[in-house]
PyMOL commands that place a pseudoatom at each C-alpha (Angstrom):
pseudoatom trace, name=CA, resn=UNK, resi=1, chain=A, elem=C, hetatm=0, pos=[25.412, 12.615, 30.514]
pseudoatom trace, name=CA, resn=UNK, resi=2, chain=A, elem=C, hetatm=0, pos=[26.522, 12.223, 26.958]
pseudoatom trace, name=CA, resn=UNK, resi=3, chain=A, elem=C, hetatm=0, pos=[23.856, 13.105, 24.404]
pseudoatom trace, name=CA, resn=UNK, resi=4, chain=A, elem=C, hetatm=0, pos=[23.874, 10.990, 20.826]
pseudoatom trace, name=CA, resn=UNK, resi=5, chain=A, elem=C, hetatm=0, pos=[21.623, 12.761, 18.278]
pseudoatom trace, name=CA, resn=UNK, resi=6, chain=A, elem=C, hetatm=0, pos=[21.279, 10.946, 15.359]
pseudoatom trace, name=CA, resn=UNK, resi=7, chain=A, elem=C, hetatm=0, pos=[20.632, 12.879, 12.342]
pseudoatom trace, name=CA, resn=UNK, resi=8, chain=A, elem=C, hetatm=0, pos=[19.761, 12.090, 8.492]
pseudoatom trace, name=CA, resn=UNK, resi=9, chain=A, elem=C, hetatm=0, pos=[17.167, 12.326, 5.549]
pseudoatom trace, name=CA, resn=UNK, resi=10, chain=A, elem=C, hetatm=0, pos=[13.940, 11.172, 5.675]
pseudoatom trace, name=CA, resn=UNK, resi=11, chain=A, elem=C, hetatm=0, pos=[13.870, 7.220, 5.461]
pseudoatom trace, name=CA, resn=UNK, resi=12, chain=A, elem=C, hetatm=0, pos=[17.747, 6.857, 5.950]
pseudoatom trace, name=CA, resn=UNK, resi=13, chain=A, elem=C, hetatm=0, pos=[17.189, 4.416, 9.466]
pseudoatom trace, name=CA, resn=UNK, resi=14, chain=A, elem=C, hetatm=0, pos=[17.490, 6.835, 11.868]
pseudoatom trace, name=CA, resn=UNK, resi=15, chain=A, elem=C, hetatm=0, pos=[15.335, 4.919, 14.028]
pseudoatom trace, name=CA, resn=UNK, resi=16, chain=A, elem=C, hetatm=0, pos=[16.814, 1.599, 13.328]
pseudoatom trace, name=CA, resn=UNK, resi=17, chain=A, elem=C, hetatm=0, pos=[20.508, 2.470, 14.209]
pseudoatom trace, name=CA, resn=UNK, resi=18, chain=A, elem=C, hetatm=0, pos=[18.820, 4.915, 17.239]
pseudoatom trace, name=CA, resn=UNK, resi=19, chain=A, elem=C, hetatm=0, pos=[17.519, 1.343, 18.542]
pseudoatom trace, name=CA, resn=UNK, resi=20, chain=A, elem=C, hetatm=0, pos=[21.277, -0.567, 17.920]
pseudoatom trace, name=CA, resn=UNK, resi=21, chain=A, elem=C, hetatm=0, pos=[22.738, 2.007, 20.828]
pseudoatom trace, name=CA, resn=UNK, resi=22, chain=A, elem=C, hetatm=0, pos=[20.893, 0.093, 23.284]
pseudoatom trace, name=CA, resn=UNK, resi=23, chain=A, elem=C, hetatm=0, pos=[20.745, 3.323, 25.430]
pseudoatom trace, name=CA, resn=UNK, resi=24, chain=A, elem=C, hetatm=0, pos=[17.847, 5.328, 27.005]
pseudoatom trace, name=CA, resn=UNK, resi=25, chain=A, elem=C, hetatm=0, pos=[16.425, 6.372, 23.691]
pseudoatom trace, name=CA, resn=UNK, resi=26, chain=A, elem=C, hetatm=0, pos=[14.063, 9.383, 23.269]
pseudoatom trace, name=CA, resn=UNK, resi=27, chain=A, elem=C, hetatm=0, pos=[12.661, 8.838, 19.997]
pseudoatom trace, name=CA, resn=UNK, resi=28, chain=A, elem=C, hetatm=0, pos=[9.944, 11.712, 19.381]
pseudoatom trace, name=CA, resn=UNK, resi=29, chain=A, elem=C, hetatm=0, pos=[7.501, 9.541, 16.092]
pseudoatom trace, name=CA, resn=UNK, resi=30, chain=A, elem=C, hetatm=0, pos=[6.867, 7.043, 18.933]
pseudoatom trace, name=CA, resn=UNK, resi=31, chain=A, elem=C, hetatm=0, pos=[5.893, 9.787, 21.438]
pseudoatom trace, name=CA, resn=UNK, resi=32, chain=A, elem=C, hetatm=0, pos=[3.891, 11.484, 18.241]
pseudoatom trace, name=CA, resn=UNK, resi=33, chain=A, elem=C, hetatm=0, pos=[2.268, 8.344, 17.699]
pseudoatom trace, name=CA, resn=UNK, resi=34, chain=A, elem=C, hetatm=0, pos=[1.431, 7.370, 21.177]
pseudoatom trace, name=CA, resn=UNK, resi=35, chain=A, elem=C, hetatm=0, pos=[0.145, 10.789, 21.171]
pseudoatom trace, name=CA, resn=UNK, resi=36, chain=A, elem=C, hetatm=0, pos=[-2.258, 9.988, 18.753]
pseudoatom trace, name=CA, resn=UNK, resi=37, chain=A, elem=C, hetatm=0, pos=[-3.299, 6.788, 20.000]
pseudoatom trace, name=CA, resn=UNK, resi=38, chain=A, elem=C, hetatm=0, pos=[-3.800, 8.262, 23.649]
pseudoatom trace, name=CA, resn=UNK, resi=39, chain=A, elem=C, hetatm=0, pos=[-4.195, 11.721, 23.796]
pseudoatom trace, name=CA, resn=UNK, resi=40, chain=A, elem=C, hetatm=0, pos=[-7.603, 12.723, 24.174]
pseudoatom trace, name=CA, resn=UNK, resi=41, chain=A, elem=C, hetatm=0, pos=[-6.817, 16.523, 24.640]
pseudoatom trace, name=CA, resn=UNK, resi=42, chain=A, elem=C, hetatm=0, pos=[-3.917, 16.943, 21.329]
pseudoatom trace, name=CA, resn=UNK, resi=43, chain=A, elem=C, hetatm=0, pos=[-7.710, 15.481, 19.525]
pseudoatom trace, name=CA, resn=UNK, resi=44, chain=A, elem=C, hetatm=0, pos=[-9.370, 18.149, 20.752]
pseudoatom trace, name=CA, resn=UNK, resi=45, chain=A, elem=C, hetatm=0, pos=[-6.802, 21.036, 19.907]
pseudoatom trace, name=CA, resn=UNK, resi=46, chain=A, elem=C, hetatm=0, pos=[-6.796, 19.134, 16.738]
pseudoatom trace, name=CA, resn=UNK, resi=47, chain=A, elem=C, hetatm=0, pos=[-10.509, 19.606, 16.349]
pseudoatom trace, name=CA, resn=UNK, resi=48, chain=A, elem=C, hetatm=0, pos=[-10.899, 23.109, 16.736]
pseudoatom trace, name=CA, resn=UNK, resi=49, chain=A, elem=C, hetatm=0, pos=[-8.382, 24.112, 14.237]
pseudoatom trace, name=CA, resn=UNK, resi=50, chain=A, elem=C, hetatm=0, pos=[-9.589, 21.010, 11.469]
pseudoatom trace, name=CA, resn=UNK, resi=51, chain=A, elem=C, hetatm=0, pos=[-13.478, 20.581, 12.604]
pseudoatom trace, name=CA, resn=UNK, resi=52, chain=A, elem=C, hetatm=0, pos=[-14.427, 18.766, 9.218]
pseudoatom trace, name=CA, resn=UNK, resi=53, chain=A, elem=C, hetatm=0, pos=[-11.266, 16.902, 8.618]
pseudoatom trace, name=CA, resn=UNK, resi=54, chain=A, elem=C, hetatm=0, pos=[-11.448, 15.007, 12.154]
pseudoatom trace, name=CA, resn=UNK, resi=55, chain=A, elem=C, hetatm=0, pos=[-13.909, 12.123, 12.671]
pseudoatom trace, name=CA, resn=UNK, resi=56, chain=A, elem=C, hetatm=0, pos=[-13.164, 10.320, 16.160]
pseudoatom trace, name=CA, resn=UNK, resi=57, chain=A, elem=C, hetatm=0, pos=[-10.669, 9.753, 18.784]
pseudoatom trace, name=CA, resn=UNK, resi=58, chain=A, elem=C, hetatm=0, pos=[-8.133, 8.331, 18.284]
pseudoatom trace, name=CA, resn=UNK, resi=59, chain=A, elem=C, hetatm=0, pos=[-6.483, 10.607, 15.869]
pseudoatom trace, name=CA, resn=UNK, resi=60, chain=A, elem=C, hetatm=0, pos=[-5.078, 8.691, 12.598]
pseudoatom trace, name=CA, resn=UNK, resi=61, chain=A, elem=C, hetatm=0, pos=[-2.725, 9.542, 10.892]
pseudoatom trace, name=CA, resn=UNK, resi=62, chain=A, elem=C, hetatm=0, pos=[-4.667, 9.042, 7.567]
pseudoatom trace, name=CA, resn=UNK, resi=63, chain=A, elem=C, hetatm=0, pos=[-6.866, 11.831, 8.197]
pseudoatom trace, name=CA, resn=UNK, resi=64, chain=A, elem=C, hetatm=0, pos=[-3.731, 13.624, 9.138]
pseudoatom trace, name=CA, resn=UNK, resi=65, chain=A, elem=C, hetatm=0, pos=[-2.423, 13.116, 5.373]
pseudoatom trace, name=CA, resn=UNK, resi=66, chain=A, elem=C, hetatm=0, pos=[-5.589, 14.185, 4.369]
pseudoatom trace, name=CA, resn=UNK, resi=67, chain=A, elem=C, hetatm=0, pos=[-5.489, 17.518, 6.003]
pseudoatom trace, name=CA, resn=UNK, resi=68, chain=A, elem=C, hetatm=0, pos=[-2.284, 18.223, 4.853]
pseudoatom trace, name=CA, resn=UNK, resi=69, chain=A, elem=C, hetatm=0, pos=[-2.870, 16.762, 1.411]
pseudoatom trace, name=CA, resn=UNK, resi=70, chain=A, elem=C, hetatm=0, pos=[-5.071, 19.635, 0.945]
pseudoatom trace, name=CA, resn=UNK, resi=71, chain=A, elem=C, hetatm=0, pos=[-3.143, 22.530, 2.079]
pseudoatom trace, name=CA, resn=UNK, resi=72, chain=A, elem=C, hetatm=0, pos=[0.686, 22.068, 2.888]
pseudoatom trace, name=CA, resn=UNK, resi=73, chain=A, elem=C, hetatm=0, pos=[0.175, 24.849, 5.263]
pseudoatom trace, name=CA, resn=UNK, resi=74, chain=A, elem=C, hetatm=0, pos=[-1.498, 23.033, 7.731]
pseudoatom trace, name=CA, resn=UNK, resi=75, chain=A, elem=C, hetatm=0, pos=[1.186, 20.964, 8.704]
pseudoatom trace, name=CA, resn=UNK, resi=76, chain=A, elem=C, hetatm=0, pos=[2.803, 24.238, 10.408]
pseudoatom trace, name=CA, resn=UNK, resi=77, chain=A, elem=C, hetatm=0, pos=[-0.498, 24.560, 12.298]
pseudoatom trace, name=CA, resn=UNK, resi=78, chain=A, elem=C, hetatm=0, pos=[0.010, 20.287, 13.042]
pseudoatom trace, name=CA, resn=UNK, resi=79, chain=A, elem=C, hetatm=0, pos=[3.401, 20.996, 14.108]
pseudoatom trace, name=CA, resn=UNK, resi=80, chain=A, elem=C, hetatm=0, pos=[2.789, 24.025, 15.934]
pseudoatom trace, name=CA, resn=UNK, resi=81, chain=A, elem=C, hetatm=0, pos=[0.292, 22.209, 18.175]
pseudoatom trace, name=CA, resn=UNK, resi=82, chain=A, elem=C, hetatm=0, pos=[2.433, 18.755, 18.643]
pseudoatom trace, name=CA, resn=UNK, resi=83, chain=A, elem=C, hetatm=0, pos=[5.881, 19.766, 18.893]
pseudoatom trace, name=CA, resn=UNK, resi=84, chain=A, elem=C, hetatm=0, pos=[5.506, 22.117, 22.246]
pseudoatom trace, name=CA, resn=UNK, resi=85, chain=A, elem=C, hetatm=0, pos=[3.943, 18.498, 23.316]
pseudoatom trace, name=CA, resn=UNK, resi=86, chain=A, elem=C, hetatm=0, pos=[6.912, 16.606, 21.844]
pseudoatom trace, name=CA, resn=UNK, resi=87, chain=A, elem=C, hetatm=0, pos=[9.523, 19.042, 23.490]
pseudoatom trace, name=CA, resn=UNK, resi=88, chain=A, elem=C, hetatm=0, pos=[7.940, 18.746, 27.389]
pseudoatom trace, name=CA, resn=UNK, resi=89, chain=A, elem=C, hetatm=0, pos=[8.125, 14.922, 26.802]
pseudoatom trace, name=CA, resn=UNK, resi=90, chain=A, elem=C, hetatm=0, pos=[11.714, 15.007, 25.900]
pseudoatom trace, name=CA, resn=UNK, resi=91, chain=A, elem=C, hetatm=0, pos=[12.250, 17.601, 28.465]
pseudoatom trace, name=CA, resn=UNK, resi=92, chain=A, elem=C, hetatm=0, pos=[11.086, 14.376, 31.070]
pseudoatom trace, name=CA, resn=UNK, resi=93, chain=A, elem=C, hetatm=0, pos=[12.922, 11.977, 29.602]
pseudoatom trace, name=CA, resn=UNK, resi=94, chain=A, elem=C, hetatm=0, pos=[16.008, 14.118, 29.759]
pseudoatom trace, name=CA, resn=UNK, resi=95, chain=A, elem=C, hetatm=0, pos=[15.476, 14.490, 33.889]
pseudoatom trace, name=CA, resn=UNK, resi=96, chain=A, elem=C, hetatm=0, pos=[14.627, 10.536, 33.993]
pseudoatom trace, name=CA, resn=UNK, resi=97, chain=A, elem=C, hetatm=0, pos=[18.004, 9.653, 32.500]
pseudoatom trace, name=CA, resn=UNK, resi=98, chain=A, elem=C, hetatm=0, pos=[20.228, 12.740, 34.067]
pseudoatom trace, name=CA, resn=UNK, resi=99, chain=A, elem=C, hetatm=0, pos=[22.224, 9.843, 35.793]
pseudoatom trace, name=CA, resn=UNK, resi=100, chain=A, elem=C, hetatm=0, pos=[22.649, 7.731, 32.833]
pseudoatom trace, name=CA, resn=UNK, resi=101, chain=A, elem=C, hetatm=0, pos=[26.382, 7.809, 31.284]
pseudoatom trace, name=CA, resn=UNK, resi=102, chain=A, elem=C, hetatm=0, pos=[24.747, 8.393, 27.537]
pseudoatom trace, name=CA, resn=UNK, resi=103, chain=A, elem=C, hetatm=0, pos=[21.041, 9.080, 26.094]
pseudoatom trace, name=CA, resn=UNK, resi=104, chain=A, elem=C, hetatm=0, pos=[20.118, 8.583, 22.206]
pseudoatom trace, name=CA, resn=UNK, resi=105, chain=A, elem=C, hetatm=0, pos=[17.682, 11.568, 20.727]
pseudoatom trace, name=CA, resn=UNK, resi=106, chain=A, elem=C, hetatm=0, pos=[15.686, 10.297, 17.297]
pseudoatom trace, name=CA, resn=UNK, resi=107, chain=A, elem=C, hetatm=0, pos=[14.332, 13.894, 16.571]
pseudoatom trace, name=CA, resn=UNK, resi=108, chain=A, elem=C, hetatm=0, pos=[13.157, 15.000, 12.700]
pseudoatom trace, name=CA, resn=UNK, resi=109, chain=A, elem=C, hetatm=0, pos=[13.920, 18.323, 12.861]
pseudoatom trace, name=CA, resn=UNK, resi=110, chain=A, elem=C, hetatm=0, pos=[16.646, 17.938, 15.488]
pseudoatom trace, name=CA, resn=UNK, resi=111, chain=A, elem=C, hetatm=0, pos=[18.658, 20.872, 14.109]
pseudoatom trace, name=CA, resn=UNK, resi=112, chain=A, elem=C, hetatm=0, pos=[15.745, 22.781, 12.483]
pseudoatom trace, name=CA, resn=UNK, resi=113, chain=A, elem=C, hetatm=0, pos=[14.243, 23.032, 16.050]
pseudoatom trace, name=CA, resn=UNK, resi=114, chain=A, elem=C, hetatm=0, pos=[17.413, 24.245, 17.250]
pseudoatom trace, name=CA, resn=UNK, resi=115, chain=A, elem=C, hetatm=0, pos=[17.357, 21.527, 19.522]
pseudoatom trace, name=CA, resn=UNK, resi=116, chain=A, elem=C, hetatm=0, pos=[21.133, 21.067, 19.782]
pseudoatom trace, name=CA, resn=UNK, resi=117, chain=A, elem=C, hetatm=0, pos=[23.877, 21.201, 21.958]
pseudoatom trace, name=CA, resn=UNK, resi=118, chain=A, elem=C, hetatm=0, pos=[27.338, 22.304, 21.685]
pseudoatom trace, name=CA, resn=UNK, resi=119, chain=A, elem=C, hetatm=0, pos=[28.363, 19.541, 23.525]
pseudoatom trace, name=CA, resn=UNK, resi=120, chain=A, elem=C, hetatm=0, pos=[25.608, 16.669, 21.997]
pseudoatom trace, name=CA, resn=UNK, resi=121, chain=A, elem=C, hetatm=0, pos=[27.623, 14.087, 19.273]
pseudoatom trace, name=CA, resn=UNK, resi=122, chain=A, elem=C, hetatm=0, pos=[25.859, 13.998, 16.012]
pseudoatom trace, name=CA, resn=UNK, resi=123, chain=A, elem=C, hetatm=0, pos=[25.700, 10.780, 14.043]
pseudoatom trace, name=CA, resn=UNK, resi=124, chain=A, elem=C, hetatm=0, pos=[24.106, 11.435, 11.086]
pseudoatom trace, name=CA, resn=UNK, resi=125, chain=A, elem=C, hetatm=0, pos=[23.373, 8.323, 8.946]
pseudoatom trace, name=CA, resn=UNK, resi=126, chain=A, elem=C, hetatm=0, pos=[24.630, 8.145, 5.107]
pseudoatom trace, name=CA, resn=UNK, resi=127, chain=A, elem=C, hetatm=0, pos=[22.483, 6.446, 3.011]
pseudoatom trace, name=CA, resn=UNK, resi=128, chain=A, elem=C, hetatm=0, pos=[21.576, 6.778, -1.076]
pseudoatom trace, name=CA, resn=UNK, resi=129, chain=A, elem=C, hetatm=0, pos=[18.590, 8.732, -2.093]
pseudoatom trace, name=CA, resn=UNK, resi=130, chain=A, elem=C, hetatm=0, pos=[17.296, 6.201, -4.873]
pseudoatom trace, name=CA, resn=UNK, resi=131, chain=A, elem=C, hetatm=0, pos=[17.838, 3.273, -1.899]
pseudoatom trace, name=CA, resn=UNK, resi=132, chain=A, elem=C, hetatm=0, pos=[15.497, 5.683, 0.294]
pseudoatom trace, name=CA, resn=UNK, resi=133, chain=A, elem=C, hetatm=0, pos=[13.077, 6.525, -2.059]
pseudoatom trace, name=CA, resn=UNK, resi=134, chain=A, elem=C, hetatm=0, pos=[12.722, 3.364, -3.042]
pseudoatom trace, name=CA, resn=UNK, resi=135, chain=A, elem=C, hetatm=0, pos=[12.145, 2.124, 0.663]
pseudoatom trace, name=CA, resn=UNK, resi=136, chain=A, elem=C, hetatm=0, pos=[9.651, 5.270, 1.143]
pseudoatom trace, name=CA, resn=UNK, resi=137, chain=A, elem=C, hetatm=0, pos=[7.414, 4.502, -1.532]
pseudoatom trace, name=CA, resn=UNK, resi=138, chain=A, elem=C, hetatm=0, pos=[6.532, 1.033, -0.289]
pseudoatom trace, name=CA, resn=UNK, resi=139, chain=A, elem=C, hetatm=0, pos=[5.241, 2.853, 3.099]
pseudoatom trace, name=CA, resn=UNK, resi=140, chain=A, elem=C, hetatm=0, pos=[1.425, 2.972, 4.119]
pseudoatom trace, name=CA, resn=UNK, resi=141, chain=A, elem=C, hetatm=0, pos=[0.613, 6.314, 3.434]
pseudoatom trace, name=CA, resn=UNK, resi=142, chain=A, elem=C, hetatm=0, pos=[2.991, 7.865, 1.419]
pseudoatom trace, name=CA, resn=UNK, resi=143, chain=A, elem=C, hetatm=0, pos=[2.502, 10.950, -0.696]
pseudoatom trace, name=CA, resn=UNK, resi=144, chain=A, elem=C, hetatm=0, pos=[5.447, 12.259, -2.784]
pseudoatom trace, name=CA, resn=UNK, resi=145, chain=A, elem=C, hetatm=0, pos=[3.490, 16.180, -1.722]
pseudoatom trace, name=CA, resn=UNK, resi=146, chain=A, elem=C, hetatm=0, pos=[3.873, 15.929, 1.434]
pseudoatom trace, name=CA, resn=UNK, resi=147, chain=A, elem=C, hetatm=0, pos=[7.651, 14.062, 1.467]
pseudoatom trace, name=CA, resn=UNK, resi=148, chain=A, elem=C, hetatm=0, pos=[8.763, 17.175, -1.000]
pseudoatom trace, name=CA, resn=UNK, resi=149, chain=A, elem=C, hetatm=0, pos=[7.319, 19.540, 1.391]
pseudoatom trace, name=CA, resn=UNK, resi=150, chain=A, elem=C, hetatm=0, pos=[8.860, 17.730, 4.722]
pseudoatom trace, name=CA, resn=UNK, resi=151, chain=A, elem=C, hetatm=0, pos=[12.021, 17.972, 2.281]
pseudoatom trace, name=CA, resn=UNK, resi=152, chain=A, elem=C, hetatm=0, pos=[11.752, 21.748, 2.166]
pseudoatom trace, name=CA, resn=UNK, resi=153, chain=A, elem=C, hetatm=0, pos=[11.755, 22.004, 6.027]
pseudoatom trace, name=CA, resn=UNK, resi=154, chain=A, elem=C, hetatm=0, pos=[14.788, 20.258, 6.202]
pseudoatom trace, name=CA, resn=UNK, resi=155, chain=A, elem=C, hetatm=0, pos=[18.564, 21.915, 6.384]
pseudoatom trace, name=CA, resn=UNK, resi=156, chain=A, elem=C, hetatm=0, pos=[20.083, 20.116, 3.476]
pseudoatom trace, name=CA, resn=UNK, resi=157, chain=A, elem=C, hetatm=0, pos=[21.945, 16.696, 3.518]
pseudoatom trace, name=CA, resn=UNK, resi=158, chain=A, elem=C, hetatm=0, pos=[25.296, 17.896, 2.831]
pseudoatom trace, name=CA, resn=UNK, resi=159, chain=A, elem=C, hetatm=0, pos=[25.180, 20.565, 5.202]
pseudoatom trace, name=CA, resn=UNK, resi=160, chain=A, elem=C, hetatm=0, pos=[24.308, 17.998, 8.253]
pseudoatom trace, name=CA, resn=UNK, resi=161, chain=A, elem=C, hetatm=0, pos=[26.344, 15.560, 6.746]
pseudoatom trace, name=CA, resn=UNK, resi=162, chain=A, elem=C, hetatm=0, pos=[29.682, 18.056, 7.833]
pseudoatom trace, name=CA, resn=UNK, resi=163, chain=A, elem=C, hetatm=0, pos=[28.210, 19.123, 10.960]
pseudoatom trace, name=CA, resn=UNK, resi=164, chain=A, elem=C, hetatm=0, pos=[28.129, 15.065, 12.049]
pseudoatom trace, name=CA, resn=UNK, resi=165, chain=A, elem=C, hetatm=0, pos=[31.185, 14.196, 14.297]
pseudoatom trace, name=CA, resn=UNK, resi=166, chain=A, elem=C, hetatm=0, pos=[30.226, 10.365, 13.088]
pseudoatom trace, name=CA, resn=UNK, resi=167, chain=A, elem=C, hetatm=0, pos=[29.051, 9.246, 9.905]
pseudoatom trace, name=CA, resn=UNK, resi=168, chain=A, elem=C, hetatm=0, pos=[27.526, 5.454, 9.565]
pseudoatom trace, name=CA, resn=UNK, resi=169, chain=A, elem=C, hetatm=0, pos=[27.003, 4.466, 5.867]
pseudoatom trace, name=CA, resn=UNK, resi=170, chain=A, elem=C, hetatm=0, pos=[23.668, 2.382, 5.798]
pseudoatom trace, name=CA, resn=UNK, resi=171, chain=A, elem=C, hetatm=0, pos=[23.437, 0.086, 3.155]
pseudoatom trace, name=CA, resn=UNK, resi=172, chain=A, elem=C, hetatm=0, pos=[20.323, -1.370, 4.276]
pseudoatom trace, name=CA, resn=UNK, resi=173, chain=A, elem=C, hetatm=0, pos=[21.659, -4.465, 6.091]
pseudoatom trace, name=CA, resn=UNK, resi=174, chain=A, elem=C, hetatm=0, pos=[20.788, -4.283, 9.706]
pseudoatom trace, name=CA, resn=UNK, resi=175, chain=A, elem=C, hetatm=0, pos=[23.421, -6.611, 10.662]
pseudoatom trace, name=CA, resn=UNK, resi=176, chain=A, elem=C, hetatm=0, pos=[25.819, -4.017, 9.461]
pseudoatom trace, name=CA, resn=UNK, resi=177, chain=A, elem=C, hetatm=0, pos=[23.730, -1.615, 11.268]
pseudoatom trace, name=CA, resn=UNK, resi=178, chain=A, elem=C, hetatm=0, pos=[23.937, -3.179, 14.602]
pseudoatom trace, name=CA, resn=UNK, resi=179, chain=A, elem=C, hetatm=0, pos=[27.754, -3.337, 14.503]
pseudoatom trace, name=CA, resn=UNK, resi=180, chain=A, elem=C, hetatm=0, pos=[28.396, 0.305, 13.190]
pseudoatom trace, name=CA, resn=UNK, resi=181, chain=A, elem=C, hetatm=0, pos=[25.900, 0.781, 16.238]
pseudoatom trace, name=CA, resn=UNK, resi=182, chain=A, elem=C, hetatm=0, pos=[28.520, -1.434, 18.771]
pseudoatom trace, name=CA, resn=UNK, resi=183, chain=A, elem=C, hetatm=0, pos=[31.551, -0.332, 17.681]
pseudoatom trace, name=CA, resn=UNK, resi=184, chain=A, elem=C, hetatm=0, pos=[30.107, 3.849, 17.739]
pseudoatom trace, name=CA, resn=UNK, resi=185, chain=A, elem=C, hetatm=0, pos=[28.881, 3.251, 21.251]
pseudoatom trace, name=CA, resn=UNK, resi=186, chain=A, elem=C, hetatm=0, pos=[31.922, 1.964, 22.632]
pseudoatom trace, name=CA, resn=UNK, resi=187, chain=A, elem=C, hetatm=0, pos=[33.997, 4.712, 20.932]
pseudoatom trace, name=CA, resn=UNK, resi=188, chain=A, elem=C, hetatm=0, pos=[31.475, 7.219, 22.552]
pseudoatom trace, name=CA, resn=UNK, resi=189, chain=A, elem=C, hetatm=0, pos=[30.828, 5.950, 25.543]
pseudoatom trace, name=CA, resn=UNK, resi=190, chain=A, elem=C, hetatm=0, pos=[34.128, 3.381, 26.893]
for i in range(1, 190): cmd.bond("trace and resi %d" % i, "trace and resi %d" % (i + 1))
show_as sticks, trace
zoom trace
């Protein structure tokens, strides 16, 4: 099985391009988010370590914001509570597609974690900062705090940008996007 990761800053259409492959795609915000939507236990690990900041089930992500908005710090304690979570679900996906010729992986953090192979092919997706901030700032939710501290987590740009074996420029026009995506996977996978 060939495994795609695509890599990038924050807001560069990761996701988007992830989605063009049309390949078993693993992509871990939509496990987060379904996690938050469905998981009555993650609530209640959430609880105990944020008993004020927590109202109900599900768990939304404003609240989330909140709790980090406050203290930076807690998003370690977020993280070190959803990614074990995040990294068992991708372990499943991985068995559930062993036969498949290629898999896509949409992980933030995909090098951070350490979550790479020698053998995976990076794509990491080129786009231009004052594009993405641009885009980022017209998101639900956005706090320019928590992005710079997200920011700080990452290994920089440049650095991911030479350890890529593809690099797609995204100019923001997805029918460019899909057909970087068509001509990639048939270079990858044909």
């Amino acid at each position: 099985m060939i495994r795609i990761a695509v890599i990038g800053d924050i807001g560069s259409g990761k996701s988007f391009f992830a989605k063009q492959l049309h390949i078993p795609l693993f992509c871990a915000d939509e496990v987060v988010q379904s996690l938050y939507s469905n998981s009555k236990s993650l609530f209640t690990k959430f609880k105990k370590v944020f008993p004020k900041n927590l109202e109900k089930f599900p768990i939304k992500k404003s609240e989330l914001i909140n709790i980090i908005s406050k203290n930076t710090k807690n998003l370690k304690k977020i993280i070190k509570i959803v990614h074990p979570i995040v990294r068992k679900e991708m372990k499943l996906f991985l068995r559930k597609n062993k036969n498949k010729k290629a898999i896509v992986l949409d992980i933030p953090l995909f090098l951070e974690s350490k979550l790479d192979l020698e053998t995976d092919i990076l794509v990491f997706i080129d786009a231009d900062q004052k594009k993405i901030f641009s885009k980022l700032k017209k998101r639900k939710n956005f706090n320019l705090k928590i992005f710079k501290f997200l920011k700080s987590l990452q290994i920089p740009v440049h650095i991911k940008k030479e350890k890529a074996d593809f690099v797609v420029k995204n100019n923001f026009n997805s029918a460019k996007m899909k057909k970087e995506a068509k001509i990639l996977i048939d270079k990858i996978v044909l």
